[in-house]
C-alpha atoms as one frame of an Amber mdcrd trajectory, in Angstrom:
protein
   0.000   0.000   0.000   2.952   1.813   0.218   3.188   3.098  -3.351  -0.903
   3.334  -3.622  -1.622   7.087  -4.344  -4.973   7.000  -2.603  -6.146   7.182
   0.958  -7.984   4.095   2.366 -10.164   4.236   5.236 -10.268   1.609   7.688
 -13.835  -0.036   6.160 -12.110   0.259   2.958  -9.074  -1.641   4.409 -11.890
  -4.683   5.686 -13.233  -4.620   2.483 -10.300  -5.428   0.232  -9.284  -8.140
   2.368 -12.509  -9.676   2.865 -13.611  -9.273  -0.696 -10.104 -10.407  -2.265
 -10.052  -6.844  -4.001  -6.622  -5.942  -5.255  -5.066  -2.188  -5.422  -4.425
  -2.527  -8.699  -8.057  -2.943  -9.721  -9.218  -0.075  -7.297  -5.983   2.505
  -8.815  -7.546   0.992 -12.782 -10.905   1.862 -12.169 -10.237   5.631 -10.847
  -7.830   6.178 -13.323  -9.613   4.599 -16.067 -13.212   4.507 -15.209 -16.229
   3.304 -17.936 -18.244   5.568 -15.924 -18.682   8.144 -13.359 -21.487   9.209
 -11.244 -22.131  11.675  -8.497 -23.426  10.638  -5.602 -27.085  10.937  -4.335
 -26.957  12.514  -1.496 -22.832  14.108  -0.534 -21.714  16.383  -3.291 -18.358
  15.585  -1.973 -18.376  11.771  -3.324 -18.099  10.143  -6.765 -18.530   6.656
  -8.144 -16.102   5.471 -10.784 -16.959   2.232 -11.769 -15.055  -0.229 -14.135
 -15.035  -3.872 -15.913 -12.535  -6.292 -13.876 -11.746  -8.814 -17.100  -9.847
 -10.939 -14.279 -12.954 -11.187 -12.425 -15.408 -12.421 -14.538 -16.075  -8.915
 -16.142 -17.582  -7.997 -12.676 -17.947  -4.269 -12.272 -16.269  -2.711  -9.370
 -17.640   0.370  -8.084 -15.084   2.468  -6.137 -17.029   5.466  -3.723 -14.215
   8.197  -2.965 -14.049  11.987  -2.137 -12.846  13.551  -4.489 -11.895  16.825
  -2.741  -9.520  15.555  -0.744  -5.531  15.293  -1.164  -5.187  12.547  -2.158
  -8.768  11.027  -3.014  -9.819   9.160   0.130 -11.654   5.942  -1.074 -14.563
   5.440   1.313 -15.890   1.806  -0.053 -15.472  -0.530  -3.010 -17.284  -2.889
  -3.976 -18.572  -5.256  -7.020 -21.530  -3.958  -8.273 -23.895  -6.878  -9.228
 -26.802  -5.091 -10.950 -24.348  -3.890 -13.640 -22.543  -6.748 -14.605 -22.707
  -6.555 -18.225 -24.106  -3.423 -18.970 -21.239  -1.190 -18.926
């Protein structure tokens, strides 16, 4: 995590362990994303979501703050109502 140019929070930390999620899929999908969305209800937070080929062309969804130096991720997670529609 070292070299990862984002901030994690601590649930964000719990979630890439528990849900196998490697940094390298979370730094491809912000720096890359199909898509971007604002959030519903903090104008401070976007969604940038992407296709993970290695994962079965799963969409991951990565929720950060955008205003913040650097971005602070607050949760990722594979999005299961998009799969295949990005």
């Amino acid at each position: 995590m070292k070299d990862f140019p984002y901030e994690l929070t601590i649930h964000v930390r719990e979630q890439i362990v528990e849900r196998k999620i490697p940094l390298e899929w979370i730094r491809r999908v912000l720096e890359n994303p199909s898509r971007t969305e604002p959030h519903k209800t903090d104008p401070e937070l976007r969604h940038a979501l992407g296709i993970i080929p290695e994962n079965g062309d799963r969409v991951l969804r990565v929720v950060y703050n955008s205003t913040t130096q650097p971005w602070r991720i607050v949760t990722v997670h594979f999005d299961r109502r998009l799969k295949g529609k990005l």
